[in-house]
PDB file with SEQRES, HELIX, SHEET and CRYST1 records, atoms N, CA, C and O in Angstrom:
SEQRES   1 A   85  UNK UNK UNK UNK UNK UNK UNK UNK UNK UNK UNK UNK UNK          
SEQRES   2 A   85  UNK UNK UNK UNK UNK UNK UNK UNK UNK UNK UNK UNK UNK          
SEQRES   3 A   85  UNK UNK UNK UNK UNK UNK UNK UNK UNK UNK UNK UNK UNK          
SEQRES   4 A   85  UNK UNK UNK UNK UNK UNK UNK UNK UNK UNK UNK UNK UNK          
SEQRES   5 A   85  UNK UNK UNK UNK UNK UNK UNK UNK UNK UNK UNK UNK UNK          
SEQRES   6 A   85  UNK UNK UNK UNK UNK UNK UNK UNK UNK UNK UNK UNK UNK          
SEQRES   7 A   85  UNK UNK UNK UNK UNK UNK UNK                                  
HELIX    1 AA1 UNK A   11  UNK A   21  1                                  11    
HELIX    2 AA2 UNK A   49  UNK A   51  5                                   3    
HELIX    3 AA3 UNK A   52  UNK A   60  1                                   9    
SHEET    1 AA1 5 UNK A  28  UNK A  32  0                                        
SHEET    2 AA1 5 UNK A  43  UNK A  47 -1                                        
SHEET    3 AA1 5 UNK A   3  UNK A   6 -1                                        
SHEET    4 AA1 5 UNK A  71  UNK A  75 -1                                        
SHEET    5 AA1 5 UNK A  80  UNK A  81 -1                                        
CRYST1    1.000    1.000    1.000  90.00  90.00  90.00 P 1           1          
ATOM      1  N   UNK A   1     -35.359  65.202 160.316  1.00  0.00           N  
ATOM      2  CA  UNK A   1     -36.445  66.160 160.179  1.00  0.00           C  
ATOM      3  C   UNK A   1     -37.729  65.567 160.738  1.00  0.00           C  
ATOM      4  O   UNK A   1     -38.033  64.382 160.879  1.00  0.00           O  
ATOM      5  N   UNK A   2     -38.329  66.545 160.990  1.00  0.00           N  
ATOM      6  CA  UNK A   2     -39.886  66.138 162.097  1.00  0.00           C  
ATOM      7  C   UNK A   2     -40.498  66.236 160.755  1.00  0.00           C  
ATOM      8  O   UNK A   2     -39.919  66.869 159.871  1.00  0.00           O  
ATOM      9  N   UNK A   3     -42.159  65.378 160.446  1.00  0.00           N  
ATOM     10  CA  UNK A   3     -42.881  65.874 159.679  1.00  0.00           C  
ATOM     11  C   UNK A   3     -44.274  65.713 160.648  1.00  0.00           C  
ATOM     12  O   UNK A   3     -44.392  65.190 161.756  1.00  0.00           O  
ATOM     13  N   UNK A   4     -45.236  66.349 159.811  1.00  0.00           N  
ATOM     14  CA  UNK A   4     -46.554  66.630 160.408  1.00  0.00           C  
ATOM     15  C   UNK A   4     -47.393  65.697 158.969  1.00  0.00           C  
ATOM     16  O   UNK A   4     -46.930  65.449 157.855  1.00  0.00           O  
ATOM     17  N   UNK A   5     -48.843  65.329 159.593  1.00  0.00           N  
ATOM     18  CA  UNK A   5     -49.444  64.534 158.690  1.00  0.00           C  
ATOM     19  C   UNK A   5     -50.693  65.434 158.638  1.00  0.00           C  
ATOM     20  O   UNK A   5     -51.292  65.471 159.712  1.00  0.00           O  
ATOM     21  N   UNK A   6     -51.389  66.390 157.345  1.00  0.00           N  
ATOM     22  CA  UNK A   6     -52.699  66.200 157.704  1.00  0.00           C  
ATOM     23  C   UNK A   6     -53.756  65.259 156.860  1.00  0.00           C  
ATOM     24  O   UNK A   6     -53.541  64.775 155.749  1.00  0.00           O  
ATOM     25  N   UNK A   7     -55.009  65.110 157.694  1.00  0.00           N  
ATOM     26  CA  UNK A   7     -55.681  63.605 157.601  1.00  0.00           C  
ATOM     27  C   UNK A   7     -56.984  64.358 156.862  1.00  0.00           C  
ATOM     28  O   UNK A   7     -57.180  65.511 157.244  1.00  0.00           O  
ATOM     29  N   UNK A   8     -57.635  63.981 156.137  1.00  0.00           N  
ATOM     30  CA  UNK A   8     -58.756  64.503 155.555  1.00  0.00           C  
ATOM     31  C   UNK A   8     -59.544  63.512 155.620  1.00  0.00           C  
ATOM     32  O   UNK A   8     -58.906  62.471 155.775  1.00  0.00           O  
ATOM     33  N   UNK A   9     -61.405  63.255 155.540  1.00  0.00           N  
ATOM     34  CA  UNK A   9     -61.869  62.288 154.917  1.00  0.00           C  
ATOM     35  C   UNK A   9     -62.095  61.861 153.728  1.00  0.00           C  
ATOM     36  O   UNK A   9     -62.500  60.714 153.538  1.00  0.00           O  
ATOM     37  N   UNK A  10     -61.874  62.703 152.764  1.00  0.00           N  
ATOM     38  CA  UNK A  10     -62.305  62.617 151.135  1.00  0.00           C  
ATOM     39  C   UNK A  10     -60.453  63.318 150.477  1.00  0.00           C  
ATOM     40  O   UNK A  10     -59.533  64.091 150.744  1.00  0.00           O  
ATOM     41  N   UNK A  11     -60.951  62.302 149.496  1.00  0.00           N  
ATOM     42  CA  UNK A  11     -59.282  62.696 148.585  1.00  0.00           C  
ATOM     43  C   UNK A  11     -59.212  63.983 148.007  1.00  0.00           C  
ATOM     44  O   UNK A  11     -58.121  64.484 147.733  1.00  0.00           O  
ATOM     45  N   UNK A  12     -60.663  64.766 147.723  1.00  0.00           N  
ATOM     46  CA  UNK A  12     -60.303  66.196 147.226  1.00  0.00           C  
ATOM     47  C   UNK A  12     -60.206  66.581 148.154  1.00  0.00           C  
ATOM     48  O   UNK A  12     -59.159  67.192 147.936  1.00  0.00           O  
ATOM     49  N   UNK A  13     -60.522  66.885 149.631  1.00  0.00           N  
ATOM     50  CA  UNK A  13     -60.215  67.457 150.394  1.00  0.00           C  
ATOM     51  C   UNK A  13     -58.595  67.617 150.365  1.00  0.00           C  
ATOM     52  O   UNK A  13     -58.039  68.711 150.261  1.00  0.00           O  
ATOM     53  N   UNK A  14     -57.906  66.349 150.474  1.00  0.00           N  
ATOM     54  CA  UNK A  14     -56.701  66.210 150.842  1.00  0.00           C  
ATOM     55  C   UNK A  14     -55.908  67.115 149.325  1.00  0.00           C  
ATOM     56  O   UNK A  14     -55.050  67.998 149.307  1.00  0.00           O  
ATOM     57  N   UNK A  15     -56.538  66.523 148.359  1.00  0.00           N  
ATOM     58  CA  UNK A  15     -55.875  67.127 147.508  1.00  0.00           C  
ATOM     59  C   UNK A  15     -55.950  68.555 147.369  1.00  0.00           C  
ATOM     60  O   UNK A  15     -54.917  69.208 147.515  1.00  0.00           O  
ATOM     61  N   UNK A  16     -56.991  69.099 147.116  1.00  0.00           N  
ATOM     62  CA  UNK A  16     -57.406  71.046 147.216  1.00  0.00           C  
ATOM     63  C   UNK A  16     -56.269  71.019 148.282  1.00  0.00           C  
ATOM     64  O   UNK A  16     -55.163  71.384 147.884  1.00  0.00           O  
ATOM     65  N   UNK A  17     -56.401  70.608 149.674  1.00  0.00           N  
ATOM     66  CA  UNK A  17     -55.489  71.457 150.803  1.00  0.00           C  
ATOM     67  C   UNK A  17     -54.042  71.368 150.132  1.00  0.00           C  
ATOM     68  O   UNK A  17     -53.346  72.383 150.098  1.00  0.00           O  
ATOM     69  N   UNK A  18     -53.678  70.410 149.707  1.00  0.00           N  
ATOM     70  CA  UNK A  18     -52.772  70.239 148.915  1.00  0.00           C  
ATOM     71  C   UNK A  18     -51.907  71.394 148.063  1.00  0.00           C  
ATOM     72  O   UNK A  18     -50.840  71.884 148.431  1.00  0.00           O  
ATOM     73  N   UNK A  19     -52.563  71.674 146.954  1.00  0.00           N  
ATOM     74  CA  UNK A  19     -52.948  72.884 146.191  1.00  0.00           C  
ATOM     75  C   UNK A  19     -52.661  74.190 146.651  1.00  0.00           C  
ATOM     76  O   UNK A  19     -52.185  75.229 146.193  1.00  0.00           O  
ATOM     77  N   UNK A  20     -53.220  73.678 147.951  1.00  0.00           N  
ATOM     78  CA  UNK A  20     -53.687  75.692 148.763  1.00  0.00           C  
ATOM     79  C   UNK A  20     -51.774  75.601 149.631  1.00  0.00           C  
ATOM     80  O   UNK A  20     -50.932  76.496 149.567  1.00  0.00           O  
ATOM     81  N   UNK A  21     -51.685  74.798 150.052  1.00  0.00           N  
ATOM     82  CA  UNK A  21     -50.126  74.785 150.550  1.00  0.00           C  
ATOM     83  C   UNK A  21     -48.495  75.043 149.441  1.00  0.00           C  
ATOM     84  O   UNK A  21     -47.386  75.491 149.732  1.00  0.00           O  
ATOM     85  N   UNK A  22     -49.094  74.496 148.109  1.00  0.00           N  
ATOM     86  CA  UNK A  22     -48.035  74.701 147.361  1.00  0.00           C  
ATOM     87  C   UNK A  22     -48.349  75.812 146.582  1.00  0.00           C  
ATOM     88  O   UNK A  22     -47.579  76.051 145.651  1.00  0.00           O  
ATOM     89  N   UNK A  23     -49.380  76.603 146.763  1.00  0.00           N  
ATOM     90  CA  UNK A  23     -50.303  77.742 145.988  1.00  0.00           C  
ATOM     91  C   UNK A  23     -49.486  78.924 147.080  1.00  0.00           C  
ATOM     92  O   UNK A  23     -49.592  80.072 146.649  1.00  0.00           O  
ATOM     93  N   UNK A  24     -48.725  78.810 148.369  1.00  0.00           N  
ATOM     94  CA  UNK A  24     -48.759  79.454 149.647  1.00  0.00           C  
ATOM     95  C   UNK A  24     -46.554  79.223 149.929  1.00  0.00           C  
ATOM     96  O   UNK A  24     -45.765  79.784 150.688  1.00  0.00           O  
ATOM     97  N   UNK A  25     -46.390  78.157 148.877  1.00  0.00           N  
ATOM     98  CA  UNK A  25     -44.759  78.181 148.648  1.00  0.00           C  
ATOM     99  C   UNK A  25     -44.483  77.507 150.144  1.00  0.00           C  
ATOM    100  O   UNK A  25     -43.386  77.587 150.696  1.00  0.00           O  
ATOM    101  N   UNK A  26     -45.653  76.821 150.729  1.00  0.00           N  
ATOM    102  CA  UNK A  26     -45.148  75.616 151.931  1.00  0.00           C  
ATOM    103  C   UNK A  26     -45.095  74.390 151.227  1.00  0.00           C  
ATOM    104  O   UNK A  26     -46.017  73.788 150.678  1.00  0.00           O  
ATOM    105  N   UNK A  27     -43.450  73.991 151.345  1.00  0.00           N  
ATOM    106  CA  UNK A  27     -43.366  72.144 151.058  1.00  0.00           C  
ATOM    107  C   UNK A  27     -43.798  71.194 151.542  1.00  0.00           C  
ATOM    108  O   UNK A  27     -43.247  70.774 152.559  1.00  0.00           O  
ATOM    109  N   UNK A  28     -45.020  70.455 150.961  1.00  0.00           N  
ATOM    110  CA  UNK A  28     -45.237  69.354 151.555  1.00  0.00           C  
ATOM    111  C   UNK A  28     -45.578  68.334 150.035  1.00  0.00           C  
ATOM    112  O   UNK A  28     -45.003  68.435 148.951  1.00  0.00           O  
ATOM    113  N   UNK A  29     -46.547  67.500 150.366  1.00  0.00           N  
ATOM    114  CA  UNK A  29     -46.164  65.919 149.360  1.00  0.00           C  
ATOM    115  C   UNK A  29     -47.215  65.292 150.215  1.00  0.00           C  
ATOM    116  O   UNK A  29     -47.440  65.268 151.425  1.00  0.00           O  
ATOM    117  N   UNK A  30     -47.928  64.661 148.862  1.00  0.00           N  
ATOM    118  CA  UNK A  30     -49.199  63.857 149.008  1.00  0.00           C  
ATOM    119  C   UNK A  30     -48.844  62.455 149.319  1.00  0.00           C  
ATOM    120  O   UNK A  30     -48.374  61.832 148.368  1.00  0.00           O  
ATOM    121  N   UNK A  31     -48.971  61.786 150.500  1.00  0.00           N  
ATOM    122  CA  UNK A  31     -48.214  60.295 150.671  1.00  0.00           C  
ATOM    123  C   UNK A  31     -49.736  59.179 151.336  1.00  0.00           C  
ATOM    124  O   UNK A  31     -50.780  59.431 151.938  1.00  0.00           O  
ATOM    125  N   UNK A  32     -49.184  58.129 150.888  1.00  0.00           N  
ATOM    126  CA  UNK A  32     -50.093  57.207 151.617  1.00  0.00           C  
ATOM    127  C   UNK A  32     -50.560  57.903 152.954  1.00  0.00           C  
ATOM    128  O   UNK A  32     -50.001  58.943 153.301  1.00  0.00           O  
ATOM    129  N   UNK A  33     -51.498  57.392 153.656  1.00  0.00           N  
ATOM    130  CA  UNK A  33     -52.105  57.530 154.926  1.00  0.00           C  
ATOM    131  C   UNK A  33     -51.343  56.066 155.645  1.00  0.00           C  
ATOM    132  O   UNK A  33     -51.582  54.922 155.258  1.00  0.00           O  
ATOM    133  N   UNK A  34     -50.515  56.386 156.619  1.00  0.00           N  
ATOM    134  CA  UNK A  34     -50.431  55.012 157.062  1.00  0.00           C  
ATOM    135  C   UNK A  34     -51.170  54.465 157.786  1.00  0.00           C  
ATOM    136  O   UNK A  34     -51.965  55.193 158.381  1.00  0.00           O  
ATOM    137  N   UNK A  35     -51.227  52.989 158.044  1.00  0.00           N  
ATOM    138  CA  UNK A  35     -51.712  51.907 157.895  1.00  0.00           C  
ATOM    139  C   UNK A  35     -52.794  52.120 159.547  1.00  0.00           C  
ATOM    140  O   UNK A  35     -54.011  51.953 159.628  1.00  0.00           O  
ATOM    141  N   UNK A  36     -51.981  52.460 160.500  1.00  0.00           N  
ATOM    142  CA  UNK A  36     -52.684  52.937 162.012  1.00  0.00           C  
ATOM    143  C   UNK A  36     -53.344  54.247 161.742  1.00  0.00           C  
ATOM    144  O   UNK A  36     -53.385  55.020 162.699  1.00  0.00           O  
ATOM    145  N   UNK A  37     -53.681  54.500 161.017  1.00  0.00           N  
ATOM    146  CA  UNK A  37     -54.497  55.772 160.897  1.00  0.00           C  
ATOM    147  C   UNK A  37     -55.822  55.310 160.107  1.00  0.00           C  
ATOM    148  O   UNK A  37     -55.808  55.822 158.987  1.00  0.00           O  
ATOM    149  N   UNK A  38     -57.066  54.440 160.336  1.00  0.00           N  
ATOM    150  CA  UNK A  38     -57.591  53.966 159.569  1.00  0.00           C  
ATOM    151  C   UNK A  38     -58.788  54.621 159.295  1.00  0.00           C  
ATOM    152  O   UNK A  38     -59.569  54.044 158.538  1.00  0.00           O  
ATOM    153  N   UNK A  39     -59.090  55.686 159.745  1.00  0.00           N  
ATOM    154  CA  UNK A  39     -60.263  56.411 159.129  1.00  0.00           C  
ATOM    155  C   UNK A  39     -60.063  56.949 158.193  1.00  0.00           C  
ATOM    156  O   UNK A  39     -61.183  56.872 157.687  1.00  0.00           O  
ATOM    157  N   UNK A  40     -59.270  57.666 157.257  1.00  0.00           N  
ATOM    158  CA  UNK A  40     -59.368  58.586 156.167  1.00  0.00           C  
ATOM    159  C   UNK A  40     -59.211  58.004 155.163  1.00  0.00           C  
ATOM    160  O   UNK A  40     -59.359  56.782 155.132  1.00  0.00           O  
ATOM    161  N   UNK A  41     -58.752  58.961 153.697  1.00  0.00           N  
ATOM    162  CA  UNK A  41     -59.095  58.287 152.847  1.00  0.00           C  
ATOM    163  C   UNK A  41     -58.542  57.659 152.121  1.00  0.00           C  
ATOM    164  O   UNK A  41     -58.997  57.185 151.080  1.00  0.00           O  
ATOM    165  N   UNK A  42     -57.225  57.525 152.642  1.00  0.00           N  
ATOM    166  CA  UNK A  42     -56.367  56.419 151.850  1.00  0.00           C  
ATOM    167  C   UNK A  42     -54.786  57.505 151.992  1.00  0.00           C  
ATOM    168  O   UNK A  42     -53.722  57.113 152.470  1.00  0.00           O  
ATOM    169  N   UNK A  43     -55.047  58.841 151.452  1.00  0.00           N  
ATOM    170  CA  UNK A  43     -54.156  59.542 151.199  1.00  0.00           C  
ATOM    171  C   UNK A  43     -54.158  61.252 152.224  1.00  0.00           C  
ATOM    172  O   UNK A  43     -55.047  61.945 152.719  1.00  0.00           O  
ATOM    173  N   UNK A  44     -52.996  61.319 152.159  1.00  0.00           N  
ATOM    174  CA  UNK A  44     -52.650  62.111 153.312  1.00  0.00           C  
ATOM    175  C   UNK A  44     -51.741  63.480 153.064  1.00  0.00           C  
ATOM    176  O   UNK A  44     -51.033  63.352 152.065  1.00  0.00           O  
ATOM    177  N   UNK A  45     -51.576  64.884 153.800  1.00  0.00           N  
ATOM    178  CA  UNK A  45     -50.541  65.556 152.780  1.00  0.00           C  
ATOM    179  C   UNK A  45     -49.539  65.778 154.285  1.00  0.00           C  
ATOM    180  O   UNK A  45     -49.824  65.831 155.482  1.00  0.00           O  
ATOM    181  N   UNK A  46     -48.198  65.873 153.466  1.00  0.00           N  
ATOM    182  CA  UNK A  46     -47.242  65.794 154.747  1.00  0.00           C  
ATOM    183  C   UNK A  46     -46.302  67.168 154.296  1.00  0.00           C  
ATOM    184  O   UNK A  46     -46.057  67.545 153.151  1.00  0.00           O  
ATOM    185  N   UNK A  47     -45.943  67.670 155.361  1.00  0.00           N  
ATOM    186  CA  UNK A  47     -44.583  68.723 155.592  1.00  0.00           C  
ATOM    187  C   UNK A  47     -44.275  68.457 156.758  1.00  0.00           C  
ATOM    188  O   UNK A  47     -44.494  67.594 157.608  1.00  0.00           O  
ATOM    189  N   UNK A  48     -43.567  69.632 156.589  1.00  0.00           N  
ATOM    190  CA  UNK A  48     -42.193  69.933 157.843  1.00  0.00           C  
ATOM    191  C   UNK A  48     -42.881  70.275 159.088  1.00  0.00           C  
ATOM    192  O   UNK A  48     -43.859  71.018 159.002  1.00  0.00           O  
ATOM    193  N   UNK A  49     -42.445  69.761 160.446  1.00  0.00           N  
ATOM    194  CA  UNK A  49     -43.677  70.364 161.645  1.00  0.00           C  
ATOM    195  C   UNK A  49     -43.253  71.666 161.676  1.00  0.00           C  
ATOM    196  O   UNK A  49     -43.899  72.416 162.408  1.00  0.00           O  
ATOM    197  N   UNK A  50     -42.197  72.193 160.978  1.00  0.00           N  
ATOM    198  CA  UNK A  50     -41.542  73.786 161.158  1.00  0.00           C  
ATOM    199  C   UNK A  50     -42.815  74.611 160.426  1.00  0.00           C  
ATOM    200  O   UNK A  50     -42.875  75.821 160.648  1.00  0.00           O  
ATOM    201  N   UNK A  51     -43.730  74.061 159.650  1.00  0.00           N  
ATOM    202  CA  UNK A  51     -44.488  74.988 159.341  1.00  0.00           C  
ATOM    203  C   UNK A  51     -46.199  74.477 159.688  1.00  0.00           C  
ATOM    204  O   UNK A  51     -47.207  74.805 159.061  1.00  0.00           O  
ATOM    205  N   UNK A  52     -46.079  73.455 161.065  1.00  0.00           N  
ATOM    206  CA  UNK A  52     -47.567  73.646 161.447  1.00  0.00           C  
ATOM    207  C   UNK A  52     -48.125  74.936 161.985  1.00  0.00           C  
ATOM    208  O   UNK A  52     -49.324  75.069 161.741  1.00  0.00           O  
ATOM    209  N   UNK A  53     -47.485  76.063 162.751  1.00  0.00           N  
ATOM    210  CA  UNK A  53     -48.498  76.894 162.754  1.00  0.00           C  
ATOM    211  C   UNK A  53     -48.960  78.023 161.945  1.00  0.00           C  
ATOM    212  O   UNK A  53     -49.636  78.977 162.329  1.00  0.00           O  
ATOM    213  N   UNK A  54     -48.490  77.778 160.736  1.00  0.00           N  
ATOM    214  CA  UNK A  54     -49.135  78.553 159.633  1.00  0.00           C  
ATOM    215  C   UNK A  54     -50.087  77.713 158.572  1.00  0.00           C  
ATOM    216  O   UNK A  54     -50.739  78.342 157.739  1.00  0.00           O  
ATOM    217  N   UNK A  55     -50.142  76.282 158.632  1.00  0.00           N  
ATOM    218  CA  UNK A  55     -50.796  75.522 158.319  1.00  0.00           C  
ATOM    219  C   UNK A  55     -52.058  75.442 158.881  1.00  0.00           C  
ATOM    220  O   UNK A  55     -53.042  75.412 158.141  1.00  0.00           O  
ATOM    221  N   UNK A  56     -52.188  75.397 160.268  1.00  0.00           N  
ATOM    222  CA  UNK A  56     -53.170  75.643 161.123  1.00  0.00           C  
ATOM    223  C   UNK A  56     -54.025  77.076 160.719  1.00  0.00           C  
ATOM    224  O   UNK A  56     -55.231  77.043 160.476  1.00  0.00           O  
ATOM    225  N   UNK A  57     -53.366  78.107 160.692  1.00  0.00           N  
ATOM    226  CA  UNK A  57     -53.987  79.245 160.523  1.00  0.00           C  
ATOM    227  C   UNK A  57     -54.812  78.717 159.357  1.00  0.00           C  
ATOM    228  O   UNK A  57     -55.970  78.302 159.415  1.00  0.00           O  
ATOM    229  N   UNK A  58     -53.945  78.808 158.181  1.00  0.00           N  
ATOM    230  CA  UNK A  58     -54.617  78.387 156.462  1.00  0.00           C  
ATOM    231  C   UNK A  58     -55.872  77.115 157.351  1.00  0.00           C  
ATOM    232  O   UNK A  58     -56.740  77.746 157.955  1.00  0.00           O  
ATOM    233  N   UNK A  59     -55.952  76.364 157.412  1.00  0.00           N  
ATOM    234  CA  UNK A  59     -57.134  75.485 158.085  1.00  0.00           C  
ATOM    235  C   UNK A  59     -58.168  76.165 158.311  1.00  0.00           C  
ATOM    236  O   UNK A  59     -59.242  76.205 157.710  1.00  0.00           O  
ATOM    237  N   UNK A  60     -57.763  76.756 159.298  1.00  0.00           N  
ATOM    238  CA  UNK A  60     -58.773  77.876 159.958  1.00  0.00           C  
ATOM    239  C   UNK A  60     -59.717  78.905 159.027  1.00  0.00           C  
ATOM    240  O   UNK A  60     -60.908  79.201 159.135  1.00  0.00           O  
ATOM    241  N   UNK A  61     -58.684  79.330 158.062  1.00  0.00           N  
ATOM    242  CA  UNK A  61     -59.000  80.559 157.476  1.00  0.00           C  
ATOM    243  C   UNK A  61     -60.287  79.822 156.159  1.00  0.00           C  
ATOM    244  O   UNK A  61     -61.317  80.377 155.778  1.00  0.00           O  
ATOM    245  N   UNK A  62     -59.785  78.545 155.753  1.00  0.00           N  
ATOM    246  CA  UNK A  62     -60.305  77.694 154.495  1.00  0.00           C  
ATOM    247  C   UNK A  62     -61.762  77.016 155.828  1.00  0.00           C  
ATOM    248  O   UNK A  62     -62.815  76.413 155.620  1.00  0.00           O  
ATOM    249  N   UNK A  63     -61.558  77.168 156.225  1.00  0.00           N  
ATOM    250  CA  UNK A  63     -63.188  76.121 157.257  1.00  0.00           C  
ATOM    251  C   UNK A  63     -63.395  75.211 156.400  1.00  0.00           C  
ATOM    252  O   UNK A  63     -64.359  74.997 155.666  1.00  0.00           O  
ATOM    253  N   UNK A  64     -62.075  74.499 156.593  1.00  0.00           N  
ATOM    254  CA  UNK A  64     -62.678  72.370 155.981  1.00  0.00           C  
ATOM    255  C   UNK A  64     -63.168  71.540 156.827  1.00  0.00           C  
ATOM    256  O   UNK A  64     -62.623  71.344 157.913  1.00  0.00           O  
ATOM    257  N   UNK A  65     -64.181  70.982 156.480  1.00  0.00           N  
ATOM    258  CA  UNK A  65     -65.398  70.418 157.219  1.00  0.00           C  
ATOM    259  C   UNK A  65     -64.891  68.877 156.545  1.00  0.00           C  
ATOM    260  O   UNK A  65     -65.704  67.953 156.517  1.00  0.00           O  
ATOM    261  N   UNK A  66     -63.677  68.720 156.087  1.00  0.00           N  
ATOM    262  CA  UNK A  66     -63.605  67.100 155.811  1.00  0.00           C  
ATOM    263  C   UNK A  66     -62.293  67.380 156.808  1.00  0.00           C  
ATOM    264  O   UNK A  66     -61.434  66.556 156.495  1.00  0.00           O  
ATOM    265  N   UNK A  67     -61.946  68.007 157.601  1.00  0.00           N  
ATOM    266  CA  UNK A  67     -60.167  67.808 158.043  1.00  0.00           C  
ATOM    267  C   UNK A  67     -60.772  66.697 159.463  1.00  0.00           C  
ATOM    268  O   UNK A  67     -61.735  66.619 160.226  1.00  0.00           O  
ATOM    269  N   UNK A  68     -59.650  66.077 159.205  1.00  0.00           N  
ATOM    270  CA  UNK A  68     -59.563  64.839 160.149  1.00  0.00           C  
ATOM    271  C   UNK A  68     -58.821  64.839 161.358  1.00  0.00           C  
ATOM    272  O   UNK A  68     -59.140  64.334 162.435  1.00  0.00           O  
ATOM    273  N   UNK A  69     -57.621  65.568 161.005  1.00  0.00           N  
ATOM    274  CA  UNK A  69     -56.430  65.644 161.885  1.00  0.00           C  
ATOM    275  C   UNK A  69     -55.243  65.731 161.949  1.00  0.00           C  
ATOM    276  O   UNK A  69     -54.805  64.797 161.277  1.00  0.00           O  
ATOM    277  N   UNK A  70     -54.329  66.374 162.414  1.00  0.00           N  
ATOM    278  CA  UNK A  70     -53.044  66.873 162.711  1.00  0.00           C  
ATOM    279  C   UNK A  70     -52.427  65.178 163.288  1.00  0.00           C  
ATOM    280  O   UNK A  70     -52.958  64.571 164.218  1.00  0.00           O  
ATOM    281  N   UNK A  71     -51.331  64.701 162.563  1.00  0.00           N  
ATOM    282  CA  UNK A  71     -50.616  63.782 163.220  1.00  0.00           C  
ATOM    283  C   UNK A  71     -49.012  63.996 162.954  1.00  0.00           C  
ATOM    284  O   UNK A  71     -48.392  64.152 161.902  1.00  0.00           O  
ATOM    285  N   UNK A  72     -48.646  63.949 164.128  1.00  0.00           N  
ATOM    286  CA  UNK A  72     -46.818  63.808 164.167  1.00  0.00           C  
ATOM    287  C   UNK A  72     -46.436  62.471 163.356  1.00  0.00           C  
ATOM    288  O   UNK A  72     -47.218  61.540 163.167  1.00  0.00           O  
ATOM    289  N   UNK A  73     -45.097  62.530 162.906  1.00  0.00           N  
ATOM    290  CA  UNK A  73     -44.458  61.202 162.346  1.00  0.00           C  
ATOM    291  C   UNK A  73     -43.074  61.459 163.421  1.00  0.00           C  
ATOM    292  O   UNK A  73     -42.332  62.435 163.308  1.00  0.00           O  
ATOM    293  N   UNK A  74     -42.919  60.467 164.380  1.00  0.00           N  
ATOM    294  CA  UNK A  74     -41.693  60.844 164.804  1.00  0.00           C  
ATOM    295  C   UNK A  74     -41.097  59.226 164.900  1.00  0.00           C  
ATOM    296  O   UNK A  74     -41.793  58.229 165.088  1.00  0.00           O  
ATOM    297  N   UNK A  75     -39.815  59.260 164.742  1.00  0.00           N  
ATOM    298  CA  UNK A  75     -38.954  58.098 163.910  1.00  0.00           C  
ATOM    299  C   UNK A  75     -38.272  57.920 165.944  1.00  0.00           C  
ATOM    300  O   UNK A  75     -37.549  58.708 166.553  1.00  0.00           O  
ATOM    301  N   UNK A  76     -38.877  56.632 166.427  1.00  0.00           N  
ATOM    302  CA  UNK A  76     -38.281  56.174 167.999  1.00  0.00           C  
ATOM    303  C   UNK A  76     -37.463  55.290 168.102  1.00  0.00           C  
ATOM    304  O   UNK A  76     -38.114  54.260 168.276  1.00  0.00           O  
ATOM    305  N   UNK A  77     -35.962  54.969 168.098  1.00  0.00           N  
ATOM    306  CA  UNK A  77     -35.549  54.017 167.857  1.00  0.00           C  
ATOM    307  C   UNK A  77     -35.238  52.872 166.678  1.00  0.00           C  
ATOM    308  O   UNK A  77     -35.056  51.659 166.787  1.00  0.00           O  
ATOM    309  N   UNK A  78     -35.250  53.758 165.493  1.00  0.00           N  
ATOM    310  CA  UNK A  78     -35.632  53.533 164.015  1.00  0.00           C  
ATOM    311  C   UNK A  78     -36.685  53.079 163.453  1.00  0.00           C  
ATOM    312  O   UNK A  78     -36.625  52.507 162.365  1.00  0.00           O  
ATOM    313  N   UNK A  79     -37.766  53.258 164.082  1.00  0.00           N  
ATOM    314  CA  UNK A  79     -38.739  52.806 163.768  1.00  0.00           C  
ATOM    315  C   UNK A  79     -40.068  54.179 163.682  1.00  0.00           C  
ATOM    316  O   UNK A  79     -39.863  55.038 164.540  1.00  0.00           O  
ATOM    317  N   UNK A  80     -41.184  54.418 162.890  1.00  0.00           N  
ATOM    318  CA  UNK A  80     -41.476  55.529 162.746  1.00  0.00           C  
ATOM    319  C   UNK A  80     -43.158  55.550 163.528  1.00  0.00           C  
ATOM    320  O   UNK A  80     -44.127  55.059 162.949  1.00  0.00           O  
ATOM    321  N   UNK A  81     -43.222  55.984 164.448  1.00  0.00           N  
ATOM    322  CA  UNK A  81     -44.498  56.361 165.099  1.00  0.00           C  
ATOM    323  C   UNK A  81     -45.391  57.782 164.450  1.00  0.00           C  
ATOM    324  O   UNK A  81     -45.045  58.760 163.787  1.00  0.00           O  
ATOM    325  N   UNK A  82     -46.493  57.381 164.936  1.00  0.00           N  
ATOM    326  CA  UNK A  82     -47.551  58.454 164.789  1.00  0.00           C  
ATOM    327  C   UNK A  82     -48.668  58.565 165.476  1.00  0.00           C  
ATOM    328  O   UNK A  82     -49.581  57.773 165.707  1.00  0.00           O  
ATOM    329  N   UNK A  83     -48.407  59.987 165.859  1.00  0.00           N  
ATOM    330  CA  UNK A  83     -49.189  60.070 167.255  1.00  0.00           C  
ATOM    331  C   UNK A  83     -50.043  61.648 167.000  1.00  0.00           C  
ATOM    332  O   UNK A  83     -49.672  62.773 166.663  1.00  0.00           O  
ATOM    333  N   UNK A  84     -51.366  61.021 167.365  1.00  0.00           N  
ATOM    334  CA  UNK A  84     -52.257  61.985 166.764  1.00  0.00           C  
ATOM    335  C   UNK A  84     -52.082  63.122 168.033  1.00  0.00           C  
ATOM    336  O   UNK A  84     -52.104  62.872 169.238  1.00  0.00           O  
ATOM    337  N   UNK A  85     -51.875  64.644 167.274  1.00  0.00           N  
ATOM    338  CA  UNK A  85     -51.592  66.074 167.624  1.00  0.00           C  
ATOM    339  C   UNK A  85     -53.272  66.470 168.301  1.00  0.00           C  
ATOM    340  O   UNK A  85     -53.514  67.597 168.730  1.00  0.00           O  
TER     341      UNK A  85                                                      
END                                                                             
């Protein structure tokens, strides 16, 4: 499975978006921010990339002024990259 990362600067940010995704019956899960991603705030919310473009919309529609960024997790050779969207 593909997942998508989004990046917030502040932890309520991350968390409210959080909220508004499982409030909306999209699966995702609050996980560390990894380690090459060093601007935000520690913590990060992740799903399925099957539902970035309704995620995007909800973004849009909420105008968060802490969102950081859209990042892929894609696993190359067993090893797991992330490459900012």
């Amino acid at each position: 499975m593909k997942y998508t990362l989004a990046v917030f600067k502040s932890r309520f940010a991350t968390l409210n978006f959080a909220n508004i995704l499982k409030s909306r019956n999209i699966p995702s899960a609050i996980i560390n921010t990894p380690s090459v991603i060093s601007h935000s705030c520690g913590i990060s919310v992740k799903f399925l990339s099957d539902f970035l473009p309704i995620v995007k919309n909800i973004l849009v529609n909420i105008g968060q002024s802490q969102f950081d960024g859209f990042y892929s997790m894609i696993e190359i050779n067993g090893r797991m990259n992330i490459i900012k969207i």
